[in-house]
Backbone of each chain as nested JSON, in Angstrom:
{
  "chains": [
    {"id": "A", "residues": [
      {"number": 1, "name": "UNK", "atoms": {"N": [60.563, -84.533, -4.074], "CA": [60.327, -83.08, -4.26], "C": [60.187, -82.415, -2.891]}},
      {"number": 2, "name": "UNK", "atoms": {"N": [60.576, -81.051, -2.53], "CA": [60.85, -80.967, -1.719], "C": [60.686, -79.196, -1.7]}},
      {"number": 3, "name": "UNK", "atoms": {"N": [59.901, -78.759, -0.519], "CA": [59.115, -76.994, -0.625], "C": [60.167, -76.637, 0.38]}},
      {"number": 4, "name": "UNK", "atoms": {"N": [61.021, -75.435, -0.06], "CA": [61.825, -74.678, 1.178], "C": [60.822, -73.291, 1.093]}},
      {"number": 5, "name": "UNK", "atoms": {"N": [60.435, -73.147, 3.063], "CA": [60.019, -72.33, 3.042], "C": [60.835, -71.066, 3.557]}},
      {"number": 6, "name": "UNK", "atoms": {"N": [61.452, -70.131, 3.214], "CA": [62.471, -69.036, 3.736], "C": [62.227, -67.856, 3.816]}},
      {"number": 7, "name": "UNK", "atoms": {"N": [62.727, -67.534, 5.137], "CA": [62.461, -66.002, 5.851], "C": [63.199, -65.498, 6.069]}},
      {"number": 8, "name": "UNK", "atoms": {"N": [63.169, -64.272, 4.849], "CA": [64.427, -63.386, 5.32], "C": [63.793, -62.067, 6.389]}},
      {"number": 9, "name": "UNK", "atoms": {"N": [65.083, -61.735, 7.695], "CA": [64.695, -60.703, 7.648], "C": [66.066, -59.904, 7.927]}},
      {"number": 10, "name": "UNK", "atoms": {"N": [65.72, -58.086, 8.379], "CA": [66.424, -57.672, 8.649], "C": [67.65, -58.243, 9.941]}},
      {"number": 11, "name": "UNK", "atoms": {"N": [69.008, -58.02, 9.605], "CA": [70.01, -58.316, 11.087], "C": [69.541, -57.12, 12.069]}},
      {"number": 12, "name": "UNK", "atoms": {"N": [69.522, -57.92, 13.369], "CA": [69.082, -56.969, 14.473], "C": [69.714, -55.594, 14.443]}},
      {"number": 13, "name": "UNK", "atoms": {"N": [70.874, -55.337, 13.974], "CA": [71.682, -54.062, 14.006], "C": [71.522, -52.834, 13.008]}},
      {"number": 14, "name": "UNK", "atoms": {"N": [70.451, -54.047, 12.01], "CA": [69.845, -52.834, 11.044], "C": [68.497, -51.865, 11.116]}},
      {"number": 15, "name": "UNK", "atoms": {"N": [68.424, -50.946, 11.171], "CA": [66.78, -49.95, 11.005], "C": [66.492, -50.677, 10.245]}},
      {"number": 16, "name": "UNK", "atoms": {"N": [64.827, -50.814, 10.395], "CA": [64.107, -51.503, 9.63], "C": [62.626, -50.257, 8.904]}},
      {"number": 17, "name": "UNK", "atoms": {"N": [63.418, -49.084, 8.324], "CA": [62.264, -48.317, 8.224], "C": [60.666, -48.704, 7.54]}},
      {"number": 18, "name": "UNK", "atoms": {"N": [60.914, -49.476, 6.55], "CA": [59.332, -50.165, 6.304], "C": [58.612, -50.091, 7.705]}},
      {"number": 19, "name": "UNK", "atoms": {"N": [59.424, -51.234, 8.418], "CA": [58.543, -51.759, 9.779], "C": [57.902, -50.593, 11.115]}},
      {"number": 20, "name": "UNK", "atoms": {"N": [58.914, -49.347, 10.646], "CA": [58.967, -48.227, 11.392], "C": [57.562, -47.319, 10.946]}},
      {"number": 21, "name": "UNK", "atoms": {"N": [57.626, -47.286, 9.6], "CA": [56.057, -46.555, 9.083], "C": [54.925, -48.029, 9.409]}},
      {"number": 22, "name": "UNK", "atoms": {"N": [55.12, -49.138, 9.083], "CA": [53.65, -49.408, 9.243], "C": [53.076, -49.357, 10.615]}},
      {"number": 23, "name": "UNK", "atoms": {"N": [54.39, -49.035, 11.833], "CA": [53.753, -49.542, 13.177], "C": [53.352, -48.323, 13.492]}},
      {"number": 24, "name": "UNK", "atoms": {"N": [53.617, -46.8, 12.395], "CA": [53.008, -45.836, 13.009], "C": [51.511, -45.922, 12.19]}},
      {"number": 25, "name": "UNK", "atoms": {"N": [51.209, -46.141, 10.947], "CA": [50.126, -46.032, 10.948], "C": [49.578, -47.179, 11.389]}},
      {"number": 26, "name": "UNK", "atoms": {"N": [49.621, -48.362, 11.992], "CA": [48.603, -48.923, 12.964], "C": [48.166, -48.387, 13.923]}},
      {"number": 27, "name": "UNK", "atoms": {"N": [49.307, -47.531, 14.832], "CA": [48.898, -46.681, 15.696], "C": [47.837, -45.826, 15.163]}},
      {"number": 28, "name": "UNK", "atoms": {"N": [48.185, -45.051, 14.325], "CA": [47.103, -44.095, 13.724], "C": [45.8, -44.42, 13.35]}},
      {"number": 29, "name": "UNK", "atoms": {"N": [45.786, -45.678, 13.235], "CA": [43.749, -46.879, 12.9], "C": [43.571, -47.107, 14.004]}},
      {"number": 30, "name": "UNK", "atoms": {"N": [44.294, -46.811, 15.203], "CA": [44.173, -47.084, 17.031], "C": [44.145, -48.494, 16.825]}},
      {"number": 31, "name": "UNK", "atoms": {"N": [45.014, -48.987, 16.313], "CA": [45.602, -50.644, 16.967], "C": [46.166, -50.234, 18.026]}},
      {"number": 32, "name": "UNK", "atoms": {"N": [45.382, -50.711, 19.363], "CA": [46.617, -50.533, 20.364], "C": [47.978, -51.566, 21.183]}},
      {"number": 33, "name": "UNK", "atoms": {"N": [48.232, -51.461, 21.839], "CA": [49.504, -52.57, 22.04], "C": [50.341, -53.169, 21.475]}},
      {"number": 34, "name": "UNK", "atoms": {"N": [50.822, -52.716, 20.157], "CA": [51.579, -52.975, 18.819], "C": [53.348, -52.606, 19.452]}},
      {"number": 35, "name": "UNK", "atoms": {"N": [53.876, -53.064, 20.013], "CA": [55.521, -52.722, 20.112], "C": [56.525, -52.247, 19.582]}},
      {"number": 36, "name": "UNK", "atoms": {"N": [56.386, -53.837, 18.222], "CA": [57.309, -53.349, 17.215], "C": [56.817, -53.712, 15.826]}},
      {"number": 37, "name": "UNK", "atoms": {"N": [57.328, -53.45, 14.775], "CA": [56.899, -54.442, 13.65], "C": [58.289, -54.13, 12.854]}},
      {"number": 38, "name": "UNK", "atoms": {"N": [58.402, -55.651, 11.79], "CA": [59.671, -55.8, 11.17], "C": [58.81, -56.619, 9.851]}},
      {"number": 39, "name": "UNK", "atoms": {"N": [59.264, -55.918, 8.652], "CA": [59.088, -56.578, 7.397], "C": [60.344, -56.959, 7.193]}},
      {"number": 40, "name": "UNK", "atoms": {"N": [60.163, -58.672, 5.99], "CA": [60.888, -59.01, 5.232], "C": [60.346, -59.571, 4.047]}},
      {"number": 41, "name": "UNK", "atoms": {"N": [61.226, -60.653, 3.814], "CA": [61.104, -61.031, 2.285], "C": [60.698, -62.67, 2.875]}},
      {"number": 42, "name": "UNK", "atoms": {"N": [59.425, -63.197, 1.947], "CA": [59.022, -64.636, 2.02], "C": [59.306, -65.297, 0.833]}},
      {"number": 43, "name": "UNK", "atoms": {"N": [59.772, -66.557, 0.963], "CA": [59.994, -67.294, -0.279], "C": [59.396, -68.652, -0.445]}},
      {"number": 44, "name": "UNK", "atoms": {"N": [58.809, -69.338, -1.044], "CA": [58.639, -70.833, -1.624], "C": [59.18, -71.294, -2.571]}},
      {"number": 45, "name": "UNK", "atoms": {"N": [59.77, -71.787, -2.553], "CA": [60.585, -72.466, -3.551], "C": [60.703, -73.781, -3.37]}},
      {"number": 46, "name": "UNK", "atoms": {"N": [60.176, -74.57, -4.396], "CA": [59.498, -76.123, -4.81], "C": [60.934, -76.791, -5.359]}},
      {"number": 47, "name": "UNK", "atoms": {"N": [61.598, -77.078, -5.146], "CA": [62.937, -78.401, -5.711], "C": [62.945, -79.583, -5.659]}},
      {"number": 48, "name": "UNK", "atoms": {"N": [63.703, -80.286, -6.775], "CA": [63.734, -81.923, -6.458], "C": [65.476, -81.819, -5.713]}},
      {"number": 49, "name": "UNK", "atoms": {"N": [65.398, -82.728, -5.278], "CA": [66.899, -83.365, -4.612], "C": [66.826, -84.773, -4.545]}},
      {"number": 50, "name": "UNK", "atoms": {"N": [68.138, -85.11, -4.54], "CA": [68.145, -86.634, -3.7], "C": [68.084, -86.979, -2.338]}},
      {"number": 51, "name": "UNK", "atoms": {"N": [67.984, -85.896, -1.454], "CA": [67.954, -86.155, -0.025], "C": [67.594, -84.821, 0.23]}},
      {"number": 52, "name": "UNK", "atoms": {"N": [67.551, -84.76, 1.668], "CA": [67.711, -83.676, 2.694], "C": [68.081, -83.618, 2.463]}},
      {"number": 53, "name": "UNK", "atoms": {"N": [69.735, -83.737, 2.927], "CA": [70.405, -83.042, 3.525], "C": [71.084, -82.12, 1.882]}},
      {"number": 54, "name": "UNK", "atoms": {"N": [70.749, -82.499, 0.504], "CA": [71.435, -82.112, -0.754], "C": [70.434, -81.035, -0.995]}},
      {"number": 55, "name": "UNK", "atoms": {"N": [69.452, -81.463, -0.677], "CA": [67.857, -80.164, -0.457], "C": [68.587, -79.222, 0.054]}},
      {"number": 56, "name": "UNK", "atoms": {"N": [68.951, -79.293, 1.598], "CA": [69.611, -77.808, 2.481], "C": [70.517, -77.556, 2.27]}},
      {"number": 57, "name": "UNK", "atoms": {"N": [71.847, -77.78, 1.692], "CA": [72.425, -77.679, 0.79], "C": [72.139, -76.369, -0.357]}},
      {"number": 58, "name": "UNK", "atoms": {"N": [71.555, -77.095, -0.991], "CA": [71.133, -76.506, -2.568], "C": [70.492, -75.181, -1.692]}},
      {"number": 59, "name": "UNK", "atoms": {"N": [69.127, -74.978, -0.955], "CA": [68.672, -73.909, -0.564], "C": [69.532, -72.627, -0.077]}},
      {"number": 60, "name": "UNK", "atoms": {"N": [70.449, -73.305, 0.984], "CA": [71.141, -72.466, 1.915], "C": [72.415, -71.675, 0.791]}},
      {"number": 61, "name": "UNK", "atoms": {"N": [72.754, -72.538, -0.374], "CA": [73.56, -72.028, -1.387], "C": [72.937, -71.003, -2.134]}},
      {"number": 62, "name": "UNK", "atoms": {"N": [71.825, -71.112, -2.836], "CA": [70.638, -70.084, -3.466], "C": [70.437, -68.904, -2.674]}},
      {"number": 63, "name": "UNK", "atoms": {"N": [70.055, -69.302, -1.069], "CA": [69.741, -68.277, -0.676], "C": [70.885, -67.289, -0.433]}},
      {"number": 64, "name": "UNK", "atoms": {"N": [71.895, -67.738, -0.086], "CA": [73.198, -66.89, 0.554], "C": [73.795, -66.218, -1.09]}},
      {"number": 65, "name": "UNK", "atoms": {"N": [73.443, -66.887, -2.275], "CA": [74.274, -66.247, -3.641], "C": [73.2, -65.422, -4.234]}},
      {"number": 66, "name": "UNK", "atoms": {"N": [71.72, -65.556, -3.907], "CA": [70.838, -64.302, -4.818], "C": [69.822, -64.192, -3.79]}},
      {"number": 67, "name": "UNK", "atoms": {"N": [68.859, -64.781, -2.794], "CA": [68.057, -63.993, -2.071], "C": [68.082, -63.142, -1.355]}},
      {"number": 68, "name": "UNK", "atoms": {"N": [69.572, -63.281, -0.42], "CA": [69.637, -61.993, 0.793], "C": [70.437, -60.929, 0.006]}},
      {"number": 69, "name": "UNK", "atoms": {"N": [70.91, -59.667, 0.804], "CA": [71.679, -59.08, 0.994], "C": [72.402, -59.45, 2.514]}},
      {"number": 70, "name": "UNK", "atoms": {"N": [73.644, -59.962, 2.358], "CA": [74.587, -60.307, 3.531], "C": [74.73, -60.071, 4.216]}},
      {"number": 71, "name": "UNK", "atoms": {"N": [75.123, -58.801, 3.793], "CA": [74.882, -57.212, 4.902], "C": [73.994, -56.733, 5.657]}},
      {"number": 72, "name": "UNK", "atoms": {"N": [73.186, -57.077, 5.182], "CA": [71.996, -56.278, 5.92], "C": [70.609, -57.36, 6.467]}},
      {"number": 73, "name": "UNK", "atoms": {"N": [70.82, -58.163, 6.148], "CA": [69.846, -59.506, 5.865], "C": [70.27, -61.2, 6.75]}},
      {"number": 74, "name": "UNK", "atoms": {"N": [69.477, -61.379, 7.14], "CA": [69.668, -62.833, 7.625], "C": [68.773, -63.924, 6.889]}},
      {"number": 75, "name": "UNK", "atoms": {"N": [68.429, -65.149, 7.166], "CA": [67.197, -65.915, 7.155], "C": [67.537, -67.294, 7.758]}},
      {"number": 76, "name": "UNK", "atoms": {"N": [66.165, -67.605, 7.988], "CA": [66.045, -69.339, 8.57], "C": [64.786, -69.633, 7.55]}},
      {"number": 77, "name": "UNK", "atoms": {"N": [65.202, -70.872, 7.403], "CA": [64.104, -72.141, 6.575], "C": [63.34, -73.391, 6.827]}},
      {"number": 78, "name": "UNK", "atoms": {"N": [62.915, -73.819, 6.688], "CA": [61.861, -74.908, 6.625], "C": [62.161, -75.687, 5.312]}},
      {"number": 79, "name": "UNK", "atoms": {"N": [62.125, -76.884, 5.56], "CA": [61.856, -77.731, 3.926], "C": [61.13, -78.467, 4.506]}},
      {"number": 80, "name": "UNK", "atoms": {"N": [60.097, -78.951, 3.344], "CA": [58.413, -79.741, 3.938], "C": [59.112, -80.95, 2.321]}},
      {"number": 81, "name": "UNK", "atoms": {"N": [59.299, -82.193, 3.17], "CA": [59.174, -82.882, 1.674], "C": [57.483, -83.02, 1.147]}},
      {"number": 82, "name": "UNK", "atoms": {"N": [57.389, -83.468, 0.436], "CA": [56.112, -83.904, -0.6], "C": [55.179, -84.657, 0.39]}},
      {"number": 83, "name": "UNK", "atoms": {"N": [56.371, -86.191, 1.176], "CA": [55.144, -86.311, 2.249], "C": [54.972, -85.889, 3.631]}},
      {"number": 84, "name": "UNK", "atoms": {"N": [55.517, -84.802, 3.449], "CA": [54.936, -83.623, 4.854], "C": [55.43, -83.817, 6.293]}},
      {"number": 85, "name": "UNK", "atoms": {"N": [56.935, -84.484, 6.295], "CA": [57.531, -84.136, 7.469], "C": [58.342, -83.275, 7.372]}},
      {"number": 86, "name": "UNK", "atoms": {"N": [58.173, -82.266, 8.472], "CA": [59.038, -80.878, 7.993], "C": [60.246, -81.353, 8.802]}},
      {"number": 87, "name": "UNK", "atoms": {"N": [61.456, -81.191, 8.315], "CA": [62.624, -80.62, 8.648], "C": [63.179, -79.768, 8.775]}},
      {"number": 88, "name": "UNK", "atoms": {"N": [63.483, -79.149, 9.726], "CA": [63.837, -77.597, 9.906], "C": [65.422, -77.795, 10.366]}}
    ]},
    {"id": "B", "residues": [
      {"number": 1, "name": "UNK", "atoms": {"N": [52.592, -60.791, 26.518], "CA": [52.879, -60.023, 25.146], "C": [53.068, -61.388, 23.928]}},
      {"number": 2, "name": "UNK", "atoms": {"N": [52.611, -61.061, 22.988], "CA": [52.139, -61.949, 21.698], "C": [53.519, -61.885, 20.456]}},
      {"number": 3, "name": "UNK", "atoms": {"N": [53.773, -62.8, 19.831], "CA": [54.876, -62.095, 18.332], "C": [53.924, -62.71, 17.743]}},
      {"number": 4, "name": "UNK", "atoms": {"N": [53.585, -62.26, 16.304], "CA": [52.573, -62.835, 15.318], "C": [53.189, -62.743, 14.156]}},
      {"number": 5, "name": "UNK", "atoms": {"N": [53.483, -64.066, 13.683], "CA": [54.358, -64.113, 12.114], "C": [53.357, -64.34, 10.967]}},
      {"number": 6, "name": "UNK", "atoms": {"N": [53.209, -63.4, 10.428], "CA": [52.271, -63.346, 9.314], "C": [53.331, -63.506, 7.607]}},
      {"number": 7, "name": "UNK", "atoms": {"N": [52.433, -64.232, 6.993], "CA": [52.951, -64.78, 5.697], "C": [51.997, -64.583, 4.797]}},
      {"number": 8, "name": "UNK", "atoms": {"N": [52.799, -63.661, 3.835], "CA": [51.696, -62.99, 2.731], "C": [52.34, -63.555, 1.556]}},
      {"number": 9, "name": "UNK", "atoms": {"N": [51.276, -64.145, 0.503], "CA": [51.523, -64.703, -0.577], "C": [50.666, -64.536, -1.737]}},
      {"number": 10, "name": "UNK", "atoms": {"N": [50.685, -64.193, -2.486], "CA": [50.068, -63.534, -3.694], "C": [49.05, -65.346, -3.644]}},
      {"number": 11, "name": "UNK", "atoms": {"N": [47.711, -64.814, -4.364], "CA": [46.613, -65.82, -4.652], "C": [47.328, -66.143, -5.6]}},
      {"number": 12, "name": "UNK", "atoms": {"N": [46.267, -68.324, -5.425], "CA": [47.116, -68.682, -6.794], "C": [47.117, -68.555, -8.398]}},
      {"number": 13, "name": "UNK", "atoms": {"N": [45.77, -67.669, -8.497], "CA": [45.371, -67.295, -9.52], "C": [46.288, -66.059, -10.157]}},
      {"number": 14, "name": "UNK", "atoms": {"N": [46.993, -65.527, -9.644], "CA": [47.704, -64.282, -9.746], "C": [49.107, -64.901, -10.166]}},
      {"number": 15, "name": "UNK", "atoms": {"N": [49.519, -64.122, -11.32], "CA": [51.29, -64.192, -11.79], "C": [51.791, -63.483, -10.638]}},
      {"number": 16, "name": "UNK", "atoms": {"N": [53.31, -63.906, -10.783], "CA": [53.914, -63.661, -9.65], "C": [55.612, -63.488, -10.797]}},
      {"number": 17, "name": "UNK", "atoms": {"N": [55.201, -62.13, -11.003], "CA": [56.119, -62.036, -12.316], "C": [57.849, -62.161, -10.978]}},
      {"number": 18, "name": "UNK", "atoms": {"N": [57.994, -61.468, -9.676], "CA": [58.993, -61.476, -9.694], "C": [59.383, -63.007, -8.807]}},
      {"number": 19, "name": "UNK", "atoms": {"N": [58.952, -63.914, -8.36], "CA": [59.305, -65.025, -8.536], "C": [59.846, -65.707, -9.86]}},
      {"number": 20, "name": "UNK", "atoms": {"N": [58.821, -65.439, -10.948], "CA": [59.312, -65.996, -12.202], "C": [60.946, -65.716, -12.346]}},
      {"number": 21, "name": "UNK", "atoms": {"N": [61.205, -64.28, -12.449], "CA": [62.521, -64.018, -12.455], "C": [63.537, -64.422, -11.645]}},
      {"number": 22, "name": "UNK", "atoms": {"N": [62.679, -64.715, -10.835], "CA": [64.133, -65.389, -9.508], "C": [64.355, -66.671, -9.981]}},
      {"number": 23, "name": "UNK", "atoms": {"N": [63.067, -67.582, -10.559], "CA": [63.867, -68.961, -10.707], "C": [64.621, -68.944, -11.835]}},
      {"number": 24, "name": "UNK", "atoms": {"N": [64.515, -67.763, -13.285], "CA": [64.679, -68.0, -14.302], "C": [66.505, -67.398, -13.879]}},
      {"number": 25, "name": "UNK", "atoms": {"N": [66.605, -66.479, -12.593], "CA": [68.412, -66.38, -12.426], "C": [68.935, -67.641, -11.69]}},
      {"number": 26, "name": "UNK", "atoms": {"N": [68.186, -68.585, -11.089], "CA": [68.458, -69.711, -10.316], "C": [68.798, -70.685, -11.517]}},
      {"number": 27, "name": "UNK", "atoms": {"N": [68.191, -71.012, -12.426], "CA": [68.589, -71.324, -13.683], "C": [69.635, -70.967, -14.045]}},
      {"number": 28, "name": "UNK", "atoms": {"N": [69.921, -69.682, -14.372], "CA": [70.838, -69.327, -15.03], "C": [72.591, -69.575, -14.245]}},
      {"number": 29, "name": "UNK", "atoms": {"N": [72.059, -69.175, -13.141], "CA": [72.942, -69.99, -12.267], "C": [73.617, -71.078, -11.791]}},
      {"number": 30, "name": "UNK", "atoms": {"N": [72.419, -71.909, -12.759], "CA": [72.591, -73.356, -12.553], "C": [72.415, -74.281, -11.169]}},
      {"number": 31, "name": "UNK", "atoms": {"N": [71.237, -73.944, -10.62], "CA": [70.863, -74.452, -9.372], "C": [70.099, -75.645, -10.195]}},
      {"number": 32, "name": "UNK", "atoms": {"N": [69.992, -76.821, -10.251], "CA": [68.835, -77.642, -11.053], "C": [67.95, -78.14, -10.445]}},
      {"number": 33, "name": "UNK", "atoms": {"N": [66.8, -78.5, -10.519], "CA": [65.381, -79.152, -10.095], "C": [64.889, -78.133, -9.435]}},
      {"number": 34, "name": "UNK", "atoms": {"N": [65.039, -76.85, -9.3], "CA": [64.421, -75.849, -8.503], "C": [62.919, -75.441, -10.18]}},
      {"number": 35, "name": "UNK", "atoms": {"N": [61.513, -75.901, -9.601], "CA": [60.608, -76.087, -10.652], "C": [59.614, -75.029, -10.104]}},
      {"number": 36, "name": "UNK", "atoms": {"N": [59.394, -74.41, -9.331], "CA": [59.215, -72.9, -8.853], "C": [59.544, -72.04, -7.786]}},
      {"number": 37, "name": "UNK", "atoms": {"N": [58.873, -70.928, -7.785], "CA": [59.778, -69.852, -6.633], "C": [58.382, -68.668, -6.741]}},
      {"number": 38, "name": "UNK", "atoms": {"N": [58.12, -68.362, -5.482], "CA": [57.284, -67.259, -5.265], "C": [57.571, -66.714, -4.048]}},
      {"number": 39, "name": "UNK", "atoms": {"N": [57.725, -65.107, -3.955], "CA": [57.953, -64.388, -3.174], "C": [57.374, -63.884, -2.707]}},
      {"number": 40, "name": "UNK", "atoms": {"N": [57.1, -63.488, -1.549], "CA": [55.59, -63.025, -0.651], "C": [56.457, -61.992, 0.289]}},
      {"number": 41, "name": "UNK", "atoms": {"N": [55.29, -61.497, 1.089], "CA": [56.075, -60.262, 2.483], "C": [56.384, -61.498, 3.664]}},
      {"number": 42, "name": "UNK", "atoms": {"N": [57.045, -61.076, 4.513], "CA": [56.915, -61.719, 6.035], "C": [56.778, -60.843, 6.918]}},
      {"number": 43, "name": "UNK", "atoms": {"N": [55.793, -60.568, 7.741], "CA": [55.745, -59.617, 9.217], "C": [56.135, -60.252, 10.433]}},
      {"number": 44, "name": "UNK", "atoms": {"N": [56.929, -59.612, 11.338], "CA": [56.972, -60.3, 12.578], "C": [56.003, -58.754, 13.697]}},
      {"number": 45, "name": "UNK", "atoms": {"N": [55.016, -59.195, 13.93], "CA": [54.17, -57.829, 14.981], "C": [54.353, -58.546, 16.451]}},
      {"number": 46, "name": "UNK", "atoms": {"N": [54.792, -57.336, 17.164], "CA": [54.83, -57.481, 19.194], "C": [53.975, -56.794, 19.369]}},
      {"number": 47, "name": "UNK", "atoms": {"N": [52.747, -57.532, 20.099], "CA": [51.837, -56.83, 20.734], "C": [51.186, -57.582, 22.077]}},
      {"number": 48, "name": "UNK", "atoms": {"N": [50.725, -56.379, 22.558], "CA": [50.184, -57.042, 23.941], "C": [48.198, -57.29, 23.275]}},
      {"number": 49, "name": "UNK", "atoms": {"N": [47.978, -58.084, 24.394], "CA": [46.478, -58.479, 24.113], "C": [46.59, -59.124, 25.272]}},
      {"number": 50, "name": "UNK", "atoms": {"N": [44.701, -58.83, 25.946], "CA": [44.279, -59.903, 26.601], "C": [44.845, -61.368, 27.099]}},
      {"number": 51, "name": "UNK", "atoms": {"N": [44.345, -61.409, 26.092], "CA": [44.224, -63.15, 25.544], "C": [44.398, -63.428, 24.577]}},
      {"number": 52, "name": "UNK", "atoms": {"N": [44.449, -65.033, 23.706], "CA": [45.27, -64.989, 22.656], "C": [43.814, -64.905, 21.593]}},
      {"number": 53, "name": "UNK", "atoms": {"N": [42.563, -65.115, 21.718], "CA": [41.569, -64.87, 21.212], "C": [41.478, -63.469, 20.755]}},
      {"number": 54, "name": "UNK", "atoms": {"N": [41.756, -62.066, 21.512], "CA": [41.778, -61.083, 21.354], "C": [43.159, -61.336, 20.481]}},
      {"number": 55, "name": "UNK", "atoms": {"N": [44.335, -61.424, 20.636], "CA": [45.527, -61.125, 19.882], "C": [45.147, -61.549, 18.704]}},
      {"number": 56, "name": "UNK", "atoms": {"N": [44.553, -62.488, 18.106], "CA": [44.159, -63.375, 16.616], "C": [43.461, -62.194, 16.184]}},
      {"number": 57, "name": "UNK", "atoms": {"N": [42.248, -62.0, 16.851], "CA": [41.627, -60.97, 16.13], "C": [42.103, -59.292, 15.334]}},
      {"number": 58, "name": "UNK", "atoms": {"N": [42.794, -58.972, 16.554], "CA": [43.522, -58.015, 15.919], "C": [44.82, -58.216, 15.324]}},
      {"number": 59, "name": "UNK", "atoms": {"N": [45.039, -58.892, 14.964], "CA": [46.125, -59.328, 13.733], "C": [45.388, -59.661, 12.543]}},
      {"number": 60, "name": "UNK", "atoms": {"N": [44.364, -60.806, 12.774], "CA": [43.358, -60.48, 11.411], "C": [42.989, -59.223, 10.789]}},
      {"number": 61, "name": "UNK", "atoms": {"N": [42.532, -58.144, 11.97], "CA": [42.076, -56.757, 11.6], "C": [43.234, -56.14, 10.933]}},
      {"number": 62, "name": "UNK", "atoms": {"N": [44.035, -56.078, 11.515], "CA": [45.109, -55.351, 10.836], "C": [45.656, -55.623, 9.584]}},
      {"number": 63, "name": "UNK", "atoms": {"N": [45.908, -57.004, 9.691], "CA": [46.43, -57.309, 8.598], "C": [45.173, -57.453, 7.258]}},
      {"number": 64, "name": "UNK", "atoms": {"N": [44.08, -57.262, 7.115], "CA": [43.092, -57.142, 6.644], "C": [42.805, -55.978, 6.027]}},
      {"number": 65, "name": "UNK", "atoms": {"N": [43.458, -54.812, 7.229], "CA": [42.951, -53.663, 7.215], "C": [44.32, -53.018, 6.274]}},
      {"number": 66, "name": "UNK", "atoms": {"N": [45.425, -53.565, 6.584], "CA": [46.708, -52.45, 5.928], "C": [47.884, -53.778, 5.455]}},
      {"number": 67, "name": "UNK", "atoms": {"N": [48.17, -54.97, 5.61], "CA": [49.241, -55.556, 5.194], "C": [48.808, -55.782, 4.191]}},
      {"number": 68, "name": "UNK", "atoms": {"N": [47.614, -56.582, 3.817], "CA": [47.708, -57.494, 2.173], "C": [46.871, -56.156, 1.265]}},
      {"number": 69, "name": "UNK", "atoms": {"N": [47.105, -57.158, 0.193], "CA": [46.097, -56.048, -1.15], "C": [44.992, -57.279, -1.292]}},
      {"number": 70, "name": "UNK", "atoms": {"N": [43.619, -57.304, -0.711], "CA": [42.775, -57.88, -0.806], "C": [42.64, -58.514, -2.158]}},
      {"number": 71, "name": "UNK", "atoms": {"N": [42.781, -58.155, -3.181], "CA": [42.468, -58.335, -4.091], "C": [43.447, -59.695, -4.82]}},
      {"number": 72, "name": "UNK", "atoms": {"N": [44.935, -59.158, -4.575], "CA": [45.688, -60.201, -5.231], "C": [46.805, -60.941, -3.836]}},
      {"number": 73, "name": "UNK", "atoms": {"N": [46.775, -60.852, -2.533], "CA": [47.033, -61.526, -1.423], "C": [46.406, -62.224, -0.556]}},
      {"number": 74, "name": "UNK", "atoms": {"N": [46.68, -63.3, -0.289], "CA": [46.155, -64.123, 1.043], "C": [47.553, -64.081, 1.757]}},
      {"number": 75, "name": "UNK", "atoms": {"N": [46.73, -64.982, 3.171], "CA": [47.643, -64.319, 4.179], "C": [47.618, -65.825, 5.233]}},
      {"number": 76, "name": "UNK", "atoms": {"N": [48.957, -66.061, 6.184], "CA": [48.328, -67.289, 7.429], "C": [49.472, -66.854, 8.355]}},
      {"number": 77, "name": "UNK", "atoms": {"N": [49.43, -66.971, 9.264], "CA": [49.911, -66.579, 10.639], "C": [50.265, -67.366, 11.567]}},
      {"number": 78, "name": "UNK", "atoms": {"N": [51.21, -67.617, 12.624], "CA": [51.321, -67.955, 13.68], "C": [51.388, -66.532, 14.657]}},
      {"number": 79, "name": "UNK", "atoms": {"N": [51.027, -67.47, 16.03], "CA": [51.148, -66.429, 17.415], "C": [51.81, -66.767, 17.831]}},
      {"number": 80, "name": "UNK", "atoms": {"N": [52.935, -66.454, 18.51], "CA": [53.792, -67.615, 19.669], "C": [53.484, -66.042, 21.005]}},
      {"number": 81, "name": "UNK", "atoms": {"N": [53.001, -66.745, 22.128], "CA": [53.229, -65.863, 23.133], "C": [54.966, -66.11, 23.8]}},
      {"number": 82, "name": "UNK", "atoms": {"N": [54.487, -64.557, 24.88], "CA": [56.126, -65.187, 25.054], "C": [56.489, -66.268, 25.576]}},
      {"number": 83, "name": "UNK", "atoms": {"N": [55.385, -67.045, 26.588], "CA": [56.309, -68.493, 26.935], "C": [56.311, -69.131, 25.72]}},
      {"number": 84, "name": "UNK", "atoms": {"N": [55.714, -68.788, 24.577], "CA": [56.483, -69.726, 23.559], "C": [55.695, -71.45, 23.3]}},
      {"number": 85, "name": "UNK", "atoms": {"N": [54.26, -70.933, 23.657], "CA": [53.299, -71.967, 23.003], "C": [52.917, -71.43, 21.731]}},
      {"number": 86, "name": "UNK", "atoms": {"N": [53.369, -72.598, 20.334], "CA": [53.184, -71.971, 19.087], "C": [51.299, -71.65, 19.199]}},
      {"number": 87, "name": "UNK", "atoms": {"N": [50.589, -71.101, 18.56], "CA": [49.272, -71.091, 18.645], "C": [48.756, -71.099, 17.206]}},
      {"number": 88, "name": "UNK", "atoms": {"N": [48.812, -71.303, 16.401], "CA": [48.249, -71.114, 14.782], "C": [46.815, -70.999, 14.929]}}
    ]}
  ]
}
């Protein structure tokens, strides 16, 4: 069994307006030294496989046919098997 | 200057109706052994701080103060400064 952990975020070439309002109201609670900020989308998703490498596989297929948008969206992952060596 | 990757994930006591739906189209899709899926925010924040003692803190604050909904989110973080010592 096998946990993919996946982070989508925006492609550098896209506005990221979410990330654009929250870094103004941090400013506005006087967080100071805040640069930039960028939201995305987090995922866990728990699978069995017969291996790695059918694990990253299976993930990188899922994620590219229903988690992102292509266009506008990237991500990188993590898979943690069950006994906890991560493969990235 | 600090990047702080914060990972927000609904408590485990809390439904997580739109995960449910994602595995139930992963299904339908026919991805197999995928046995759950939960979707959370991801932040990436640039900020300057002190030190990395000061940077923790105000990422706790903030994210305390305006990322999660106390009520039905927890939250865990990495710092990487810029030379790029991970710091959790």
């Amino acid at each position: 069994m096998y946990t993919a952990k996946i982070y989508v975020t925006y492609k550098p070439s896209i506005v990221d307006p979410q990330g654009e309002v929250i870094q103004a109201a941090l400013q506005r609670m006087n967080y100071q030294g805040i640069t930039s900020v960028t939201q995305g989308k987090y995922f866990e998703v728990n699978l069995a496989a017969p291996n790695v490498a059918a694990a990253k596989n299976e993930v990188a297929d899922f994620t590219d046919a229903l988690l992102i948008n292509q266009n506008t969206e990237t991500y990188r992952f993590e898979l943690v098997s069950n006994d906890d060596e991560v493969q990235s």
